[in-house]
TORPA-4810 file (N, C-alpha, C, O; in nm, 3 decimals):
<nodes>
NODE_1_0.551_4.553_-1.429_0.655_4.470_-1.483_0.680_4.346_-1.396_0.725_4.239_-1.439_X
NODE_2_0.640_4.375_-1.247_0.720_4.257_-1.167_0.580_4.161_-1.174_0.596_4.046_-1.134_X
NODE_3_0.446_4.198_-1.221_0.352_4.128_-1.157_0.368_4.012_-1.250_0.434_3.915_-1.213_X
NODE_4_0.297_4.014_-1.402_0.314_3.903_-1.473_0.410_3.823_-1.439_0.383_3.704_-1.451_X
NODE_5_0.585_3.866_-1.373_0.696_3.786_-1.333_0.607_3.685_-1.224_0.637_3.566_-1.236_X
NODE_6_0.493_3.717_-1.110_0.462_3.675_-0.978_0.362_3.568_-1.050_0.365_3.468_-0.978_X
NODE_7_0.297_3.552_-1.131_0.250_3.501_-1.188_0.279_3.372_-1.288_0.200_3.284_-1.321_X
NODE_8_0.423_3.390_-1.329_0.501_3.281_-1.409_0.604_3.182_-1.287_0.661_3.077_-1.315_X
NODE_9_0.605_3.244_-1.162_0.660_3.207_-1.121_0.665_3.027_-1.057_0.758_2.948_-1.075_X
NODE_10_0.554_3.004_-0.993_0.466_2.908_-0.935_0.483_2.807_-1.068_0.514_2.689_-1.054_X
NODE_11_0.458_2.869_-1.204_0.423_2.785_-1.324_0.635_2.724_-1.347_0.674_2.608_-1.361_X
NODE_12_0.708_2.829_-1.343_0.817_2.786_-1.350_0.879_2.714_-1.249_0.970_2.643_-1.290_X
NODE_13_0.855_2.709_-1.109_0.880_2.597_-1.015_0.846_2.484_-1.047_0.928_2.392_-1.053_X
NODE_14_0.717_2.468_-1.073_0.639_2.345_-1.133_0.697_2.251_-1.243_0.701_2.128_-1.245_X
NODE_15_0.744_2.346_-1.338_0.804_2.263_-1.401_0.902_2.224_-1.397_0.939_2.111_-1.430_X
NODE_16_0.982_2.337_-1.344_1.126_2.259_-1.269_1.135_2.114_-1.235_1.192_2.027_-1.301_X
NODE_17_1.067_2.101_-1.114_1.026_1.989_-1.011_0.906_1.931_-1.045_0.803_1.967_-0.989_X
NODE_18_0.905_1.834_-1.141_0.769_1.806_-1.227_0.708_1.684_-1.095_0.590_1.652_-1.081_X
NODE_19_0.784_1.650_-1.039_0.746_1.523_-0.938_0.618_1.631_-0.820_0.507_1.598_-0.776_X
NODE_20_0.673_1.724_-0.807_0.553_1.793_-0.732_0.410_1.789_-0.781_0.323_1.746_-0.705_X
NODE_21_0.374_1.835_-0.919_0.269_1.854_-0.980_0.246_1.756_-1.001_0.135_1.752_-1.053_X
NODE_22_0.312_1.609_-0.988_0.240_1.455_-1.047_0.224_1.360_-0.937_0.170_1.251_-0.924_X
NODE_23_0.324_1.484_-0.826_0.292_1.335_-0.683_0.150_1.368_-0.634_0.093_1.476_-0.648_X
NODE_24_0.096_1.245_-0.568_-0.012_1.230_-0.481_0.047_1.187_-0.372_0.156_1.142_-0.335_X
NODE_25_-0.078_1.221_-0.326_-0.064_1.192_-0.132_-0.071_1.011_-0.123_-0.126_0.935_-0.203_X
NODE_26_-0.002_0.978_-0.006_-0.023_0.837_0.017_-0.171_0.753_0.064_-0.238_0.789_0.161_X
NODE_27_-0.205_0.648_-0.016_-0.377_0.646_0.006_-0.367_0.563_0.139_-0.258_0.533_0.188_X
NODE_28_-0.478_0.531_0.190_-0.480_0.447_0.259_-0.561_0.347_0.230_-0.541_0.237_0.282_X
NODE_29_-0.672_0.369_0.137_-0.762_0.241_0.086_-0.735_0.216_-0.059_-0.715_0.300_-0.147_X
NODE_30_-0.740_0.051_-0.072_-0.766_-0.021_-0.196_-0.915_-0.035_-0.208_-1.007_-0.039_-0.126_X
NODE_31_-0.905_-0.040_-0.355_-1.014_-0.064_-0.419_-1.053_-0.182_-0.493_-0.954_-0.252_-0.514_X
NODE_32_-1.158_-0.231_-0.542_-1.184_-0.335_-0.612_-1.064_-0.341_-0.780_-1.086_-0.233_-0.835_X
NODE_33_-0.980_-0.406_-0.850_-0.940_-0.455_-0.906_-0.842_-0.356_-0.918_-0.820_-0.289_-1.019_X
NODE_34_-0.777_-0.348_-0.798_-0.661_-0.233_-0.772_-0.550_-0.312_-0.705_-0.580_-0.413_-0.642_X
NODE_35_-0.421_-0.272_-0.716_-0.321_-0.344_-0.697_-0.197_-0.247_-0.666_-0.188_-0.134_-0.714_X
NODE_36_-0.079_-0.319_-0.554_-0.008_-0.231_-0.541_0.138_-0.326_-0.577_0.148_-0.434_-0.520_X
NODE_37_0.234_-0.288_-0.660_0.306_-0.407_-0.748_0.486_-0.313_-0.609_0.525_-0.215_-0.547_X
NODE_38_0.515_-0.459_-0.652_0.704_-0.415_-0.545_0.769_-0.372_-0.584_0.876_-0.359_-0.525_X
NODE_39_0.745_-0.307_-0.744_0.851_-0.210_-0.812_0.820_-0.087_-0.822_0.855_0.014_-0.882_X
NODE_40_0.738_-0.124_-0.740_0.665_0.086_-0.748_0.677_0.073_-0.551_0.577_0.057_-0.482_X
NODE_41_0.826_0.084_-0.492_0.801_0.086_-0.365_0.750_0.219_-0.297_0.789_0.239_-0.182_X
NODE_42_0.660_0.319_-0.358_0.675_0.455_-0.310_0.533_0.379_-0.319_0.523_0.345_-0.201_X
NODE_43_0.372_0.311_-0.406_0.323_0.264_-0.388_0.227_0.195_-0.229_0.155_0.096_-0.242_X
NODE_44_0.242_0.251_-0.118_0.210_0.189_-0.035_0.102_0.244_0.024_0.083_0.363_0.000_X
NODE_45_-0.002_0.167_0.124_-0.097_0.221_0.200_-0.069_0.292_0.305_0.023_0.227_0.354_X
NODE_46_-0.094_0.426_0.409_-0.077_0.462_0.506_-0.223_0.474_0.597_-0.336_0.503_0.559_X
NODE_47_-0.176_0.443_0.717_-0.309_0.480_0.822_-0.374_0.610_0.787_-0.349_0.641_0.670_X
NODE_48_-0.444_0.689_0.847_-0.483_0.801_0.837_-0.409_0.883_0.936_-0.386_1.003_0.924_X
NODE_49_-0.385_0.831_1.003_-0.272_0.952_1.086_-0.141_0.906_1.103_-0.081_0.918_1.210_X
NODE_50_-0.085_0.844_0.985_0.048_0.807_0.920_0.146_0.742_1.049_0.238_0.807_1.099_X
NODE_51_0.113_0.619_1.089_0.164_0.620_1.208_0.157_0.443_1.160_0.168_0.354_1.244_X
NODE_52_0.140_0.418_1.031_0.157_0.273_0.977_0.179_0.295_0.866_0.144_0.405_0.821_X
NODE_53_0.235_0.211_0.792_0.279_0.156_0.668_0.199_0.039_0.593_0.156_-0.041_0.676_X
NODE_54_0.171_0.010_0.479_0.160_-0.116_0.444_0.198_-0.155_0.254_0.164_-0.092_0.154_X
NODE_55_0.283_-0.288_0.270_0.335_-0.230_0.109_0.480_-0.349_0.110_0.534_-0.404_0.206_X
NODE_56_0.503_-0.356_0.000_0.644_-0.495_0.004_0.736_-0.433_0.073_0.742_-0.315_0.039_X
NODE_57_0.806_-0.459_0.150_0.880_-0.443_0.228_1.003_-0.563_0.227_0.992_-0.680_0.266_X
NODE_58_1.129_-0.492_0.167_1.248_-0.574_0.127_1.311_-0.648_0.270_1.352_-0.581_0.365_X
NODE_59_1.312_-0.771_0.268_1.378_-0.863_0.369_1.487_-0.911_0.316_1.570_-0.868_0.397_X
NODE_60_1.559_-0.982_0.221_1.656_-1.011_0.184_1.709_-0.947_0.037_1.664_-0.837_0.006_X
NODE_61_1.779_-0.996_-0.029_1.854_-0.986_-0.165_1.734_-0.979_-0.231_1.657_-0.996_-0.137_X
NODE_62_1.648_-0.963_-0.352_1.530_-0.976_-0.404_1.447_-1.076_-0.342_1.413_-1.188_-0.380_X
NODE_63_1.422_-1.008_-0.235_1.290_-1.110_-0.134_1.261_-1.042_-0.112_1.345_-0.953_-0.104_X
NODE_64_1.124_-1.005_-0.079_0.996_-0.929_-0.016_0.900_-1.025_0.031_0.880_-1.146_0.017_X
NODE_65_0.839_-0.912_0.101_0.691_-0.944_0.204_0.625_-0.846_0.197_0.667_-0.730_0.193_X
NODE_66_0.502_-0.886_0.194_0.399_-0.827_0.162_0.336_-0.801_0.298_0.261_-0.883_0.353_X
NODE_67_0.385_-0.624_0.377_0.386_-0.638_0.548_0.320_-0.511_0.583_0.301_-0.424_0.498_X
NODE_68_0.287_-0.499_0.697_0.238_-0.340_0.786_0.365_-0.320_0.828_0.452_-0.407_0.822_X
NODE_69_0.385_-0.181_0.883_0.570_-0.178_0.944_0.465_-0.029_1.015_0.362_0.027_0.978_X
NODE_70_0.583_-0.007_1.156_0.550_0.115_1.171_0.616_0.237_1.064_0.734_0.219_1.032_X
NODE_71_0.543_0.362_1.007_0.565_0.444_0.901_0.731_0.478_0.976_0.826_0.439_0.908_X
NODE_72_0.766_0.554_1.121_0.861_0.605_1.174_0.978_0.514_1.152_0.953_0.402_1.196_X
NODE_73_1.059_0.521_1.117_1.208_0.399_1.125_1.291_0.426_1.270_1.330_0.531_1.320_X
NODE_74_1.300_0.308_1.310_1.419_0.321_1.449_1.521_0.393_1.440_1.509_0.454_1.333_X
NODE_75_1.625_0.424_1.494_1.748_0.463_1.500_1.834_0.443_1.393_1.868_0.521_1.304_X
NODE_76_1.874_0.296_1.420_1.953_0.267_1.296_1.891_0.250_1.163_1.942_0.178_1.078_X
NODE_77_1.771_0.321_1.143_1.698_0.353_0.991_1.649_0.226_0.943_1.672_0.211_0.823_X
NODE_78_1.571_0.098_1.015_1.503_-0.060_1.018_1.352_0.045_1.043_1.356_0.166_1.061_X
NODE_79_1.272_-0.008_1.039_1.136_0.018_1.042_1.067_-0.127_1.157_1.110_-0.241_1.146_X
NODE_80_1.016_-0.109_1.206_0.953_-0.240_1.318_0.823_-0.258_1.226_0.726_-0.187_1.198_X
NODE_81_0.886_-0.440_1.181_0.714_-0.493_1.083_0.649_-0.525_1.255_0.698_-0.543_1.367_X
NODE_82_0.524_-0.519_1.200_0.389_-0.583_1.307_0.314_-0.691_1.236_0.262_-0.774_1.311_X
NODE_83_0.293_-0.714_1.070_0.249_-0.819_1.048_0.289_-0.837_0.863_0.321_-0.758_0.775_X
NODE_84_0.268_-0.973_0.868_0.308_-0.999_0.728_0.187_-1.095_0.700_0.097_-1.139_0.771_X
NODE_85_0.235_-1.115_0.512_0.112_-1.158_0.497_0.175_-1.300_0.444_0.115_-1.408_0.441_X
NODE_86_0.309_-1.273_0.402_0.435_-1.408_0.331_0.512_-1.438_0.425_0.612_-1.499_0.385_X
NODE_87_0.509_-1.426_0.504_0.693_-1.463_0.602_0.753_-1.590_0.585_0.864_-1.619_0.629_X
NODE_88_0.672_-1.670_0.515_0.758_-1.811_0.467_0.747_-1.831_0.375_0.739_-1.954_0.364_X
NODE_89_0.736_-1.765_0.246_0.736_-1.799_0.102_0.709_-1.622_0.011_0.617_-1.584_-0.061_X
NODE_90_0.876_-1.531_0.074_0.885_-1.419_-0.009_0.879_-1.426_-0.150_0.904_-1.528_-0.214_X
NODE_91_0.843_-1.303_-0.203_0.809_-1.321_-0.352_0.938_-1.191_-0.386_0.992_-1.112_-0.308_X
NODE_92_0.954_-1.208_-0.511_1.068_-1.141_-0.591_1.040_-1.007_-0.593_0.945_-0.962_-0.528_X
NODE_93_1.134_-0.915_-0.678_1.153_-0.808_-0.694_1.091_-0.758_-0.828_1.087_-0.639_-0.859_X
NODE_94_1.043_-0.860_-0.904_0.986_-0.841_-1.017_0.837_-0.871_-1.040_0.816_-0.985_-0.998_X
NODE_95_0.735_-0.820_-1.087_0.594_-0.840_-1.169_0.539_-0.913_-1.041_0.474_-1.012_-1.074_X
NODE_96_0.546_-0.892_-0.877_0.481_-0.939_-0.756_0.370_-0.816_-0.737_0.378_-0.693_-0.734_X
NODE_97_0.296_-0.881_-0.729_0.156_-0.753_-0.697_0.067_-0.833_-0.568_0.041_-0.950_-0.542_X
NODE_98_0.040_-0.707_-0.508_-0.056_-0.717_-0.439_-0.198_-0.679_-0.476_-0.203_-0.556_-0.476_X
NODE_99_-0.309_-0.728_-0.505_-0.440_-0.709_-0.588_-0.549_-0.757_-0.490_-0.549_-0.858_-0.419_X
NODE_100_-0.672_-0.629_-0.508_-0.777_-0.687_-0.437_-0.852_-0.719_-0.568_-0.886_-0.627_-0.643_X
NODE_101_-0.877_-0.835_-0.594_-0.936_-0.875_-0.752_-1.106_-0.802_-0.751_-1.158_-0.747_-0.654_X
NODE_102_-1.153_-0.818_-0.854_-1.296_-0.769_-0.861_-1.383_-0.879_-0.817_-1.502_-0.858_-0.843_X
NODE_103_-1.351_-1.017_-0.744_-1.454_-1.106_-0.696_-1.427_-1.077_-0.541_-1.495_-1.133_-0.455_X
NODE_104_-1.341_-1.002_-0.515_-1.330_-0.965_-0.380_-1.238_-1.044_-0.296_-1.255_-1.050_-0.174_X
NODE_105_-1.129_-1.112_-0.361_-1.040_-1.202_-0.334_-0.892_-1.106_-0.299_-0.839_-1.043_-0.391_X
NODE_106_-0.860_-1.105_-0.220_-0.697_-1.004_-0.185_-0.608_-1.170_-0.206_-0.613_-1.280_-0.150_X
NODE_107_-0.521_-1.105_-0.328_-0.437_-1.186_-0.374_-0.304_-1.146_-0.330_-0.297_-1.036_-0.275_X
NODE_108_-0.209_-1.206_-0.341_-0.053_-1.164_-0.338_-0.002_-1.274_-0.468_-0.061_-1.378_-0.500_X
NODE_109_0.090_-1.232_-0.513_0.100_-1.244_-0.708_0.296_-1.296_-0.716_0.362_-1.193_-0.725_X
NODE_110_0.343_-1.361_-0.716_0.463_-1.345_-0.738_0.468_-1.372_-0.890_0.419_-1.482_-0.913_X
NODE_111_0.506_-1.317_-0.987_0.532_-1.313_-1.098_0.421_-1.399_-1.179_0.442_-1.500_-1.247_X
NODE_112_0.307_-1.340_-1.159_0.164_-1.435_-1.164_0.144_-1.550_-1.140_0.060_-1.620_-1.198_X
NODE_113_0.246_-1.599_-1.016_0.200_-1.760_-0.940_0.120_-1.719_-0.816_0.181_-1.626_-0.763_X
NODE_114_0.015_-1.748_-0.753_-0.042_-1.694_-0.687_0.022_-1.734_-0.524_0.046_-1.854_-0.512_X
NODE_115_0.058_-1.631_-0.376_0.169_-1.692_-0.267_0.087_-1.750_-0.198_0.084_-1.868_-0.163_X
NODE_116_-0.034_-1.602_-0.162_-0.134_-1.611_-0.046_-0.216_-1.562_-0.082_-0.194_-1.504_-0.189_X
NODE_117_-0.341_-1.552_-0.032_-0.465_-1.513_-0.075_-0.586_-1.546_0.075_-0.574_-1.644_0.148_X
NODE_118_-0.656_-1.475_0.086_-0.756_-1.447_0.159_-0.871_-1.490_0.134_-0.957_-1.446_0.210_X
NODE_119_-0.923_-1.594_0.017_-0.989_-1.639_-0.029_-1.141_-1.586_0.068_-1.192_-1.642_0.165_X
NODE_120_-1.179_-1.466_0.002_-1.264_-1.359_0.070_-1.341_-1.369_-0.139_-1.269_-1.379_-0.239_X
NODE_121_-1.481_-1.362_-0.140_-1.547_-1.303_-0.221_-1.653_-1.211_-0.185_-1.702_-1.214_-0.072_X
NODE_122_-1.689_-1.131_-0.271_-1.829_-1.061_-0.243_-1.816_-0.981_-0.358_-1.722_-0.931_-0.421_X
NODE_123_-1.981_-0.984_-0.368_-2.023_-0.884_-0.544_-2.035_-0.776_-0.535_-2.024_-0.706_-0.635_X
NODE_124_-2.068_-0.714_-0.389_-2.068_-0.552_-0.325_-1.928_-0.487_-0.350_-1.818_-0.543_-0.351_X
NODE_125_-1.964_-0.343_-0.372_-1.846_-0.272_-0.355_-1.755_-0.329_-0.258_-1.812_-0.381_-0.162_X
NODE_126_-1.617_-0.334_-0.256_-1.534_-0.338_-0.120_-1.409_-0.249_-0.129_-1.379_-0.172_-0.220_X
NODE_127_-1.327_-0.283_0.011_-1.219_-0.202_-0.036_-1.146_-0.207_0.106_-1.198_-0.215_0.218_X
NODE_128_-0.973_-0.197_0.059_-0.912_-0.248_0.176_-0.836_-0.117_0.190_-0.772_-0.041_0.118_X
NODE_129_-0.876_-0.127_0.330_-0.770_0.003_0.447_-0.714_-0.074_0.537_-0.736_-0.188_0.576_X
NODE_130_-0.615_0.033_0.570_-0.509_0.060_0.647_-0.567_0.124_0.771_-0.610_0.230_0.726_X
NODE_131_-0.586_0.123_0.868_-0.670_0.228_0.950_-0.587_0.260_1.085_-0.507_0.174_1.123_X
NODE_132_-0.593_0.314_1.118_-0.528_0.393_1.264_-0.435_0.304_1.349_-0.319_0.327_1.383_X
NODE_133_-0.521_0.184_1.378_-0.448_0.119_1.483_-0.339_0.005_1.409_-0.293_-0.091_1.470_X
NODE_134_-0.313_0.034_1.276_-0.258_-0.054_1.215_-0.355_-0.191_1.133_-0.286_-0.277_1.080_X
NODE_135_-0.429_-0.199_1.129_-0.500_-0.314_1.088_-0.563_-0.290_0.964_-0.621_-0.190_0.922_X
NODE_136_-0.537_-0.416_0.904_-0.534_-0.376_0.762_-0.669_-0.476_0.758_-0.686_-0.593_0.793_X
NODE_137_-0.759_-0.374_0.699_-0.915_-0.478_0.689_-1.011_-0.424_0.545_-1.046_-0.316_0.496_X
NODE_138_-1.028_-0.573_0.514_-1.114_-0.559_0.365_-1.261_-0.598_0.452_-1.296_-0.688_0.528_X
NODE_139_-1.350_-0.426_0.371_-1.423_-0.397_0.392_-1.557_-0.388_0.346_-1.514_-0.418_0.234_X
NODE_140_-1.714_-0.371_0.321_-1.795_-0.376_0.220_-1.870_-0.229_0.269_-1.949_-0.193_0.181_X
NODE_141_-1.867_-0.140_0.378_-1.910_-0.024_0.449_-1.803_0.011_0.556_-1.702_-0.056_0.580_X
NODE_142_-1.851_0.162_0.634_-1.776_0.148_0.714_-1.811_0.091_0.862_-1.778_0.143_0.968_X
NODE_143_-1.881_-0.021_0.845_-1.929_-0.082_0.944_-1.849_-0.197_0.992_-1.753_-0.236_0.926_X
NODE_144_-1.879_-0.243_1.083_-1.783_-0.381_1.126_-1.920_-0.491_1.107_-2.036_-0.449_1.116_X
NODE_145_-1.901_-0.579_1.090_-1.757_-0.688_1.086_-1.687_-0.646_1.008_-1.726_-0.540_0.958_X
NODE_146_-1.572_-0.694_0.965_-1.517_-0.684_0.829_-1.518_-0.838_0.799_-1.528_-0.944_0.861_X
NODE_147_-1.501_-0.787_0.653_-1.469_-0.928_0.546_-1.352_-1.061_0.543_-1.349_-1.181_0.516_X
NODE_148_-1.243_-0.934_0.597_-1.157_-0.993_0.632_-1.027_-0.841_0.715_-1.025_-0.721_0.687_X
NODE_149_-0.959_-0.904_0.794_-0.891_-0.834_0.898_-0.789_-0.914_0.929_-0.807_-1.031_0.963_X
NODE_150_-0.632_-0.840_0.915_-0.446_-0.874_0.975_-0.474_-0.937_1.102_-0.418_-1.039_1.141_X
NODE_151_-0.546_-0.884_1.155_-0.530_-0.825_1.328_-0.584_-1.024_1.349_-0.516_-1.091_1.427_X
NODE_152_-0.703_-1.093_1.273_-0.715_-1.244_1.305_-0.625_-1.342_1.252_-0.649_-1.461_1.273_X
NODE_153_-0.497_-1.297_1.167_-0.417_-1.362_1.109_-0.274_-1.321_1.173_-0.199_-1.285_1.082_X
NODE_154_-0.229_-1.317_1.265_-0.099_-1.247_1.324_0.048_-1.377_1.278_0.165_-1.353_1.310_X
</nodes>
């Protein structure tokens, strides 16, 4: 009698808490004609040993930046940015995406006016991580050079 109960059980949590069975883990790489938009702030890249952030990150009243932050928040619950990609021309709270286009171009989108861009192409696979030491680098292997890399743009 109790077993079939041990068996419905797992299925009735699940549905309870439907956000369990539909969340994913936080990625750390973009892909070719993949995008991460500022109204989906749960949306963001993490290092591999979660010790960075990367993703719009609210600075004023509907202003964002498109930034790395450390993942941990300080004390008074602020997060420490390390690099941005807008710091003088934030984009809104609405239809702003971040996109690595399919010509291999990493765009930033404010309501489809284009802010910044990396004006990076290539016809090879690519794809942008987040990686350990914080540095956010669009890639074509996991080889170095990269295509493009935060860490030469500070």
């Amino acid at each position: 009698m109790y077993l079939p109960f041990l068996f419905l059980l797992p299925l009735i949590i699940l549905s309870c808490y439907p956000h369990f069975a539909t969340s994913s883990s936080p990625q750390n790489v973009l892909t070719k004609g993949s995008s991460l938009s500022v109204e989906n702030n749960h949306h963001v890249l993490v290092s591999p040993n979660k010790l960075f952030t990367a993703g719009f990150h609210q600075i004023g009243q509907n202003a964002y930046c498109f930034a790395i932050w450390f993942s941990e928040p300080m004390s008074d619950g602020n997060h420490t940015l390390v690099w941005m990609a807008n710091r003088d021309k934030p984009v809104n709270g609405k239809r702003s995406k971040f996109t690595l286009q399919k010509t291999g171009n990493l765009v930033l989108t404010d309501a489809g006016q284009m802010i910044w861009t990396t004006d990076t192409k290539s016809a090879s696979s690519l794809q942008l991580q987040l990686i350990d030491t914080g540095n956010l680098v669009l890639k074509q292997s996991d080889e170095e050079p990269y295509l493009w890399q935060s860490f030469s743009f500070p």
